[in-house]
PDB file with SEQRES, HELIX, SHEET and CRYST1 records, atoms N, CA, C and O in Angstrom:
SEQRES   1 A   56  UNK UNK UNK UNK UNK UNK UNK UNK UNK UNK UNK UNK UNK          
SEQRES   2 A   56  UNK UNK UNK UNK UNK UNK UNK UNK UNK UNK UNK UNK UNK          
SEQRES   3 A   56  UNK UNK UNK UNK UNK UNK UNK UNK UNK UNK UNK UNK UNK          
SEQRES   4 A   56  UNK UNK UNK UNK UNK UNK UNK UNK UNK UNK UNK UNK UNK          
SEQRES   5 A   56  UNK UNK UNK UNK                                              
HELIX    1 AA1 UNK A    2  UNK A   28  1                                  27    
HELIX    2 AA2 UNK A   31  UNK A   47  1                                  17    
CRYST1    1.000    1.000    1.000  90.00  90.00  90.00 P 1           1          
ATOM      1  N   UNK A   1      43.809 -58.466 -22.058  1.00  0.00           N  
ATOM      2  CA  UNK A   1      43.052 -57.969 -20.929  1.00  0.00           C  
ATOM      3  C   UNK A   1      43.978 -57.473 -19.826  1.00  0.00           C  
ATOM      4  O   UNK A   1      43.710 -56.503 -19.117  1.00  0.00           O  
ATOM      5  N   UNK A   2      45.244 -58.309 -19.716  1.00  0.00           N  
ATOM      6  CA  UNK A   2      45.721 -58.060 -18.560  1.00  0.00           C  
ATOM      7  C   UNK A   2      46.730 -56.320 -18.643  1.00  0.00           C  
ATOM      8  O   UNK A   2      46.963 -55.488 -17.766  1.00  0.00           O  
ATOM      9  N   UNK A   3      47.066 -56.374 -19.995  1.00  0.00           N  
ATOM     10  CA  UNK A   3      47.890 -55.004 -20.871  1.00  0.00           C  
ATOM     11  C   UNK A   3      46.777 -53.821 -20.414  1.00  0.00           C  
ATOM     12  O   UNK A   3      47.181 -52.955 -19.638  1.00  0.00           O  
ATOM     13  N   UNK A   4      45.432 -53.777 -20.869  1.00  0.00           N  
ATOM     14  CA  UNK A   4      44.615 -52.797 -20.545  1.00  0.00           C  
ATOM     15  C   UNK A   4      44.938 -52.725 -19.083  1.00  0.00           C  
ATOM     16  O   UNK A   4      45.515 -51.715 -18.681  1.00  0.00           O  
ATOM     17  N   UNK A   5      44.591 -53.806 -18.134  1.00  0.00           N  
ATOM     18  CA  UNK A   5      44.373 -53.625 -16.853  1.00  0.00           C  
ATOM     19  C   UNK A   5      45.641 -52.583 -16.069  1.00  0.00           C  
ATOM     20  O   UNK A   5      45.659 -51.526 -15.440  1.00  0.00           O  
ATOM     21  N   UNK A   6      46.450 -53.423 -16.461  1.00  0.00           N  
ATOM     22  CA  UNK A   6      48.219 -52.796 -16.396  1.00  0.00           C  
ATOM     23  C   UNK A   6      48.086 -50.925 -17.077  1.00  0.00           C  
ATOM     24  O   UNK A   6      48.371 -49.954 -16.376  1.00  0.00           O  
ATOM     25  N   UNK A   7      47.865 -50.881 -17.741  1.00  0.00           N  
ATOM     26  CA  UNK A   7      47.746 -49.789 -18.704  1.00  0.00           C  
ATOM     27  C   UNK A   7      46.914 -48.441 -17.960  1.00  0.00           C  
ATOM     28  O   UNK A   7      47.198 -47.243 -17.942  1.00  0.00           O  
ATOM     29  N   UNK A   8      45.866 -49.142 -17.417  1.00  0.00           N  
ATOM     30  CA  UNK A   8      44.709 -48.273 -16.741  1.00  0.00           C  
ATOM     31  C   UNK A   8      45.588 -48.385 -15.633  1.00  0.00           C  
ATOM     32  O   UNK A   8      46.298 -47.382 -15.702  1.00  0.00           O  
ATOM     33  N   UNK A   9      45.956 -49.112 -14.571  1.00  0.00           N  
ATOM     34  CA  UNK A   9      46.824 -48.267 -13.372  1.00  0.00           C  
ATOM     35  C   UNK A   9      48.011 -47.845 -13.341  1.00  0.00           C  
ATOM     36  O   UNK A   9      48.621 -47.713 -12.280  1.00  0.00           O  
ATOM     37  N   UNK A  10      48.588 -47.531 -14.665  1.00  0.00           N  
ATOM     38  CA  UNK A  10      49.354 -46.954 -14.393  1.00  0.00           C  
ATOM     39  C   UNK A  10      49.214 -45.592 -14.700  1.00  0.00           C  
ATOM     40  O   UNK A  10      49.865 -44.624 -14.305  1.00  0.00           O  
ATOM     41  N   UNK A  11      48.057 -45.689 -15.633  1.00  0.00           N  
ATOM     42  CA  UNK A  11      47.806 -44.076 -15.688  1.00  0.00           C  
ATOM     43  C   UNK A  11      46.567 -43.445 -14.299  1.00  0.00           C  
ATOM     44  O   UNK A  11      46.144 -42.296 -14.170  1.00  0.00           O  
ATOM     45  N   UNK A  12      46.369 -44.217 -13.753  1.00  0.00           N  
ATOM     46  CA  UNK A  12      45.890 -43.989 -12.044  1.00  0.00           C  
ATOM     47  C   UNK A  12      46.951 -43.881 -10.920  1.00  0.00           C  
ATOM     48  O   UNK A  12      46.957 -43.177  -9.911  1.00  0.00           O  
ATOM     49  N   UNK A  13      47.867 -44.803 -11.396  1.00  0.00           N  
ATOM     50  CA  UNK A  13      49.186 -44.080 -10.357  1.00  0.00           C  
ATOM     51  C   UNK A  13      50.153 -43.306 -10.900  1.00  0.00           C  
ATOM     52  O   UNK A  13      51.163 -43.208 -10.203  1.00  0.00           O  
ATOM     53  N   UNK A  14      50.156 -42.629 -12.101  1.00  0.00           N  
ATOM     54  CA  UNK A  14      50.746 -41.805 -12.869  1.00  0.00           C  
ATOM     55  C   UNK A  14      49.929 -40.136 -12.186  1.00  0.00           C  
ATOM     56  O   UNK A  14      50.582 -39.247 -11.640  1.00  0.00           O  
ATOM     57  N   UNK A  15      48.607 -40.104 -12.391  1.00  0.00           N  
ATOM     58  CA  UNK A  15      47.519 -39.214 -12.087  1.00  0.00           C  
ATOM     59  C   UNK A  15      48.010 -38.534 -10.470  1.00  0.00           C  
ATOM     60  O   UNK A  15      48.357 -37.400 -10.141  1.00  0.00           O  
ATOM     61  N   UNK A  16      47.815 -40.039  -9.561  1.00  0.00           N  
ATOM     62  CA  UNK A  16      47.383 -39.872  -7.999  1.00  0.00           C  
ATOM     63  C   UNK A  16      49.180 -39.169  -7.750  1.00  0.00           C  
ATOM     64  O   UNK A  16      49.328 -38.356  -6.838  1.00  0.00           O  
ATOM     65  N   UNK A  17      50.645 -39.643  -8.786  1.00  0.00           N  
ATOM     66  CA  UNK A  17      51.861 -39.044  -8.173  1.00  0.00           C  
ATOM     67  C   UNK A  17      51.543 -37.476  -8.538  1.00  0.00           C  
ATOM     68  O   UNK A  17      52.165 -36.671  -7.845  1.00  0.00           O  
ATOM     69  N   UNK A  18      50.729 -36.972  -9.450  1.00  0.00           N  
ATOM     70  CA  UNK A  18      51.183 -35.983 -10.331  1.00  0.00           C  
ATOM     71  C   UNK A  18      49.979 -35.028  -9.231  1.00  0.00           C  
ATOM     72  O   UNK A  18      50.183 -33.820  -9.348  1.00  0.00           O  
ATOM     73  N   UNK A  19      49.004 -35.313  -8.394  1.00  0.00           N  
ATOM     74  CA  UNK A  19      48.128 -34.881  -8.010  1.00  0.00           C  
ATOM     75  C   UNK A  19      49.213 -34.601  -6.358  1.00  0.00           C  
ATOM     76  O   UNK A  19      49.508 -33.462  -5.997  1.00  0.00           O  
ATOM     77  N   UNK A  20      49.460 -35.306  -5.920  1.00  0.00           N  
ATOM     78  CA  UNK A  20      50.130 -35.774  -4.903  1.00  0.00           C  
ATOM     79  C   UNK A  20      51.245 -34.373  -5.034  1.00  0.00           C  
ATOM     80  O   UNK A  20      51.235 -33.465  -4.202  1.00  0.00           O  
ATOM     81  N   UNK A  21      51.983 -34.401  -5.984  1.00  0.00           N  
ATOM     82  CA  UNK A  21      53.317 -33.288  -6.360  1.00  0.00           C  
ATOM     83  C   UNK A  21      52.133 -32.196  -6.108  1.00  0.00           C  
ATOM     84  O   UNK A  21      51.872 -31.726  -5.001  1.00  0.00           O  
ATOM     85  N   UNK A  22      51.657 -31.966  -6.968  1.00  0.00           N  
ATOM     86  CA  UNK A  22      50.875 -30.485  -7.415  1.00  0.00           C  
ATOM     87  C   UNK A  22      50.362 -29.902  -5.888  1.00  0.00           C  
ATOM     88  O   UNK A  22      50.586 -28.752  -5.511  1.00  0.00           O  
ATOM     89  N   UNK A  23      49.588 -30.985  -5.044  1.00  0.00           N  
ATOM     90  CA  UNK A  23      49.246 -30.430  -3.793  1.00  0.00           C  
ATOM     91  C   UNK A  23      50.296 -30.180  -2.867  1.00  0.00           C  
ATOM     92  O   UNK A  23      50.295 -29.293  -2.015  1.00  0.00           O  
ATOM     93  N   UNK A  24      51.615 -31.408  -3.186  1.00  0.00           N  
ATOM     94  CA  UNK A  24      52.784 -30.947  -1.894  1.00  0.00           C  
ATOM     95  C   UNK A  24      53.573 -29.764  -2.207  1.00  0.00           C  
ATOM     96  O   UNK A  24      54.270 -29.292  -1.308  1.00  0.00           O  
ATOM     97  N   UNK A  25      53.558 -29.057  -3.701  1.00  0.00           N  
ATOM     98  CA  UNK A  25      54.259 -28.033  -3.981  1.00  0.00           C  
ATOM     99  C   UNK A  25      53.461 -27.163  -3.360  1.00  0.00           C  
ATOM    100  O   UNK A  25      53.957 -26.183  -2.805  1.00  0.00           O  
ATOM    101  N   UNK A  26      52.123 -27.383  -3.359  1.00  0.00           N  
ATOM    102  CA  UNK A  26      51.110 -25.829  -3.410  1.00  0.00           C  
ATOM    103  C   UNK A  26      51.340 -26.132  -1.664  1.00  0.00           C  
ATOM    104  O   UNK A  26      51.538 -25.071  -1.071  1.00  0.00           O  
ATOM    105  N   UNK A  27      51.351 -27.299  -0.795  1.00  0.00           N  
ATOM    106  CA  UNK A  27      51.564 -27.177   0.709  1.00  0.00           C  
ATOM    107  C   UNK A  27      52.958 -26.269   1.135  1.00  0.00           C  
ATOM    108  O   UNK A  27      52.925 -25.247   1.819  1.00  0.00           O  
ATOM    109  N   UNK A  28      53.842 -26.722   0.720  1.00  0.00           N  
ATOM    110  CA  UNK A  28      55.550 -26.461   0.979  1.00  0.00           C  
ATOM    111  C   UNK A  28      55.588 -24.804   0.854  1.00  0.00           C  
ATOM    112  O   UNK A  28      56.146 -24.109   1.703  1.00  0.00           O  
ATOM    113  N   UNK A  29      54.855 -24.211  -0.432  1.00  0.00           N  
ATOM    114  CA  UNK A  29      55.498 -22.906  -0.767  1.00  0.00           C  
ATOM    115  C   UNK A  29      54.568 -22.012  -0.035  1.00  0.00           C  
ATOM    116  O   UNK A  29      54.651 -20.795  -0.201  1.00  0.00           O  
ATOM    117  N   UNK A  30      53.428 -22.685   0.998  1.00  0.00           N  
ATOM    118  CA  UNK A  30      52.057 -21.879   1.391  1.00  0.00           C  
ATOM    119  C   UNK A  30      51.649 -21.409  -0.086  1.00  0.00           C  
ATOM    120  O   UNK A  30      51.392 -20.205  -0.076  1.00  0.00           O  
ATOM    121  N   UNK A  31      51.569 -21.746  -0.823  1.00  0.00           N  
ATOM    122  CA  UNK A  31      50.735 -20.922  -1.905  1.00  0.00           C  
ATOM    123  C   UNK A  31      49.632 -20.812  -2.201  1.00  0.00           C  
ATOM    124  O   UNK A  31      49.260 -20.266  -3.241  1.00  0.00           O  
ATOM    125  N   UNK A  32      48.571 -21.523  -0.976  1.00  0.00           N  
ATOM    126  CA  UNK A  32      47.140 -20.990  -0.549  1.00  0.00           C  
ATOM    127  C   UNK A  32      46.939 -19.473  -0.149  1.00  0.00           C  
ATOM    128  O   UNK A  32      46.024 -18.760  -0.562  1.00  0.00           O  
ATOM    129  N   UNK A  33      48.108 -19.037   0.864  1.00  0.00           N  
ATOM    130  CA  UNK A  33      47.461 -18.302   1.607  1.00  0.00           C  
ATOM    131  C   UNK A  33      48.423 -16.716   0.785  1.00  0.00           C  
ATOM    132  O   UNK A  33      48.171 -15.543   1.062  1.00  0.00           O  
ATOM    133  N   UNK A  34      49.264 -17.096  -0.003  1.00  0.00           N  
ATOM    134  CA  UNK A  34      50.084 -16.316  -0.960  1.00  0.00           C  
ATOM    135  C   UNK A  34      48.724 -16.019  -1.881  1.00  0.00           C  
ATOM    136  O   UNK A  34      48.239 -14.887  -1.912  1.00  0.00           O  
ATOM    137  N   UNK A  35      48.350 -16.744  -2.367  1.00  0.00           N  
ATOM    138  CA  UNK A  35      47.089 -16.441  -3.498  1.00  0.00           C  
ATOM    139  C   UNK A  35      45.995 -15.748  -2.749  1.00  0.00           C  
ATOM    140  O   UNK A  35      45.293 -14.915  -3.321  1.00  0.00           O  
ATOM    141  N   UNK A  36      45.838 -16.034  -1.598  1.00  0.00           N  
ATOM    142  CA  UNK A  36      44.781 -15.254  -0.854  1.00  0.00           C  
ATOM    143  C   UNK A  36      45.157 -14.000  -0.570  1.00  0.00           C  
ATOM    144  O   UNK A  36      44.439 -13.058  -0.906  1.00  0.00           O  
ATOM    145  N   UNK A  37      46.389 -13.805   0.118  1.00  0.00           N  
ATOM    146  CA  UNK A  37      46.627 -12.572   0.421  1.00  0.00           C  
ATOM    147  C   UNK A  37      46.831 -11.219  -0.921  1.00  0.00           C  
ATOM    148  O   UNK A  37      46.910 -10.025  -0.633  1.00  0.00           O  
ATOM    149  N   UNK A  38      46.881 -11.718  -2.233  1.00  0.00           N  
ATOM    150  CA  UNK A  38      46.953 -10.927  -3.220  1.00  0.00           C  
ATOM    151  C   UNK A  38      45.149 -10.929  -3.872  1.00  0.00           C  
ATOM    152  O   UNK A  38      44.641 -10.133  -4.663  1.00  0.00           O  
ATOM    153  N   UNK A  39      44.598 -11.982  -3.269  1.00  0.00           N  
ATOM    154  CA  UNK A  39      43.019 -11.232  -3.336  1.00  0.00           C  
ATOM    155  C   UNK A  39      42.402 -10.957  -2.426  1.00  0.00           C  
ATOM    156  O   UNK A  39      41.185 -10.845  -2.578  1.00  0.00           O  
ATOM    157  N   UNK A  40      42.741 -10.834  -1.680  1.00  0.00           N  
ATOM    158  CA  UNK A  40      42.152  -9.873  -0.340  1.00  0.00           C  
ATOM    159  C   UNK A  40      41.733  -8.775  -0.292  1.00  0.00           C  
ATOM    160  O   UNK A  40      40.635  -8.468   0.172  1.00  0.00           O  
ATOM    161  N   UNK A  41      43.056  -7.551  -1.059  1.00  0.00           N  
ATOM    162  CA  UNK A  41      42.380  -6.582  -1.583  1.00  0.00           C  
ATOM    163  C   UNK A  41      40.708  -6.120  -2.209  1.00  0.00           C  
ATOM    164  O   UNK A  41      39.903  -5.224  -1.956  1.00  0.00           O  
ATOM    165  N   UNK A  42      40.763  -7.242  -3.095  1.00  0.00           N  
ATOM    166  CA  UNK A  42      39.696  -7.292  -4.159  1.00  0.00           C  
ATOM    167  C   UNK A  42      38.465  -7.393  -3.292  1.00  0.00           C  
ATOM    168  O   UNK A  42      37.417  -6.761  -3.160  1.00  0.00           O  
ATOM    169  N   UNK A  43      39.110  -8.598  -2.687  1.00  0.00           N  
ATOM    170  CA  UNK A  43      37.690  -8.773  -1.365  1.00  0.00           C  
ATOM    171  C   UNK A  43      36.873  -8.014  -0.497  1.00  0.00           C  
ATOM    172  O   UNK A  43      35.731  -8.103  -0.044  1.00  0.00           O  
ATOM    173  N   UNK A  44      38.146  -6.983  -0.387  1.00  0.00           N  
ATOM    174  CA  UNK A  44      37.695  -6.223   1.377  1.00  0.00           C  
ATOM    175  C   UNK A  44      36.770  -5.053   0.051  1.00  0.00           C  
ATOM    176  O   UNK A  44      35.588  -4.899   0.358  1.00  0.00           O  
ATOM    177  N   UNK A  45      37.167  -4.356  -1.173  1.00  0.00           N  
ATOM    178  CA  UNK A  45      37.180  -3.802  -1.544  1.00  0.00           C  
ATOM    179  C   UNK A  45      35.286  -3.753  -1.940  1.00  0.00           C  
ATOM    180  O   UNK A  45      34.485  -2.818  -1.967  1.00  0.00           O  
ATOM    181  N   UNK A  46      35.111  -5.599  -2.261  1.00  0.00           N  
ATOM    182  CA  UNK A  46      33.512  -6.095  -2.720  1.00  0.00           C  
ATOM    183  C   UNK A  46      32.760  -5.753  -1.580  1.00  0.00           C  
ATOM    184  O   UNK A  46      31.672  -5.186  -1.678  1.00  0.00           O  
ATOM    185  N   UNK A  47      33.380  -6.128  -0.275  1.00  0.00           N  
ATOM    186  CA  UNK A  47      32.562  -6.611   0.540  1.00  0.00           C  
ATOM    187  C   UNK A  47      32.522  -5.084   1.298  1.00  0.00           C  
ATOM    188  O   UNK A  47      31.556  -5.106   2.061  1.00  0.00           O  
ATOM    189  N   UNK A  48      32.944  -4.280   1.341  1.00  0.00           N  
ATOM    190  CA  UNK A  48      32.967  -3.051   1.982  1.00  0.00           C  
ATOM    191  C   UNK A  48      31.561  -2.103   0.794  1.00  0.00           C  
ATOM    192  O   UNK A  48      30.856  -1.174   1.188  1.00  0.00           O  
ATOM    193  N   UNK A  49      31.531  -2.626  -0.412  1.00  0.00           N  
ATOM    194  CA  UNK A  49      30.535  -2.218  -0.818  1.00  0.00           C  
ATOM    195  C   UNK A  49      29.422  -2.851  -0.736  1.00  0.00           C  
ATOM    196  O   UNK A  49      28.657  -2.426  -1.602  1.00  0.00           O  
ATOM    197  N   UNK A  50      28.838  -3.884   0.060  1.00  0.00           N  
ATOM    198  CA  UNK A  50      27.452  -4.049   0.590  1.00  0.00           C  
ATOM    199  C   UNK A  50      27.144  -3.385   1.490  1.00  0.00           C  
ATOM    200  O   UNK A  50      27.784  -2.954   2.449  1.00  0.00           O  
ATOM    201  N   UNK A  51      25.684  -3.246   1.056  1.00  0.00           N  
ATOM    202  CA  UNK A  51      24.728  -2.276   2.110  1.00  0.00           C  
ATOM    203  C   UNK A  51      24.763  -3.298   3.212  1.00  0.00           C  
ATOM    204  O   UNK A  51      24.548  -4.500   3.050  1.00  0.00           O  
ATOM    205  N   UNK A  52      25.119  -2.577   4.597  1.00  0.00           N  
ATOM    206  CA  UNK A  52      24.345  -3.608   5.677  1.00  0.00           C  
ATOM    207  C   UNK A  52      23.234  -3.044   6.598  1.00  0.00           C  
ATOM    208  O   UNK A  52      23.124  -1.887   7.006  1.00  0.00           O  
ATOM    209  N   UNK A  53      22.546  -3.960   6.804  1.00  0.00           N  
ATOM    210  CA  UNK A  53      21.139  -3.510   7.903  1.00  0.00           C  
ATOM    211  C   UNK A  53      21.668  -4.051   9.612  1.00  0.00           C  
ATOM    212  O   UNK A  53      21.908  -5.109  10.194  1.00  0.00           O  
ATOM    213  N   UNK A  54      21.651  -2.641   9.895  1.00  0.00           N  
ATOM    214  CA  UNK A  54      22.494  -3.189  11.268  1.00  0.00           C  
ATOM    215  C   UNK A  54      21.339  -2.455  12.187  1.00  0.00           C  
ATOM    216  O   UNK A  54      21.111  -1.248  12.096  1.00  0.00           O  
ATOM    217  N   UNK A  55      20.616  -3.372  13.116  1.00  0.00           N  
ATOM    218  CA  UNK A  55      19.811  -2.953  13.588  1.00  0.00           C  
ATOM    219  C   UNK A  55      19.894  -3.865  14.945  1.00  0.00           C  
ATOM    220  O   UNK A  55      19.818  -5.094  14.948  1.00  0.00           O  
ATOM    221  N   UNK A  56      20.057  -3.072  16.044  1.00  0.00           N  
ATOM    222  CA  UNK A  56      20.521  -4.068  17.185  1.00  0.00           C  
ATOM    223  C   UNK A  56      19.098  -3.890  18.080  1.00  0.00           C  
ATOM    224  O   UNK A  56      18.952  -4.503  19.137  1.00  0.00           O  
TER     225      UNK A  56                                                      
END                                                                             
């Protein structure tokens, strides 16, 4: 019982380091706003093709 117990947190603190890396790499390199700025294009491109009702 105690091997499982042992077993299960370490693959919960194995998970939470590997989650932990993945978000501090994606913080450090800005690679939110790197990924955004290469779909932005795409964006302005969607959103410039809705009709709008502009009626003041």
């Amino acid at each position: 019982m105690k091997k499982k117990l042992a077993k299960a947190l370490l693959y919960v603190m194995t998970g939470g380091l590997a989650f932990f890396v993945v978000t501090f790499t994606v913080y450090f390199f800005n690679l939110d706003m790197k990924l955004t700025s290469m779909i932005e294009p795409l964006l302005l491109k969607w959103y410039d093709r809705i009709p709008r009702n502009q009626h003041l």
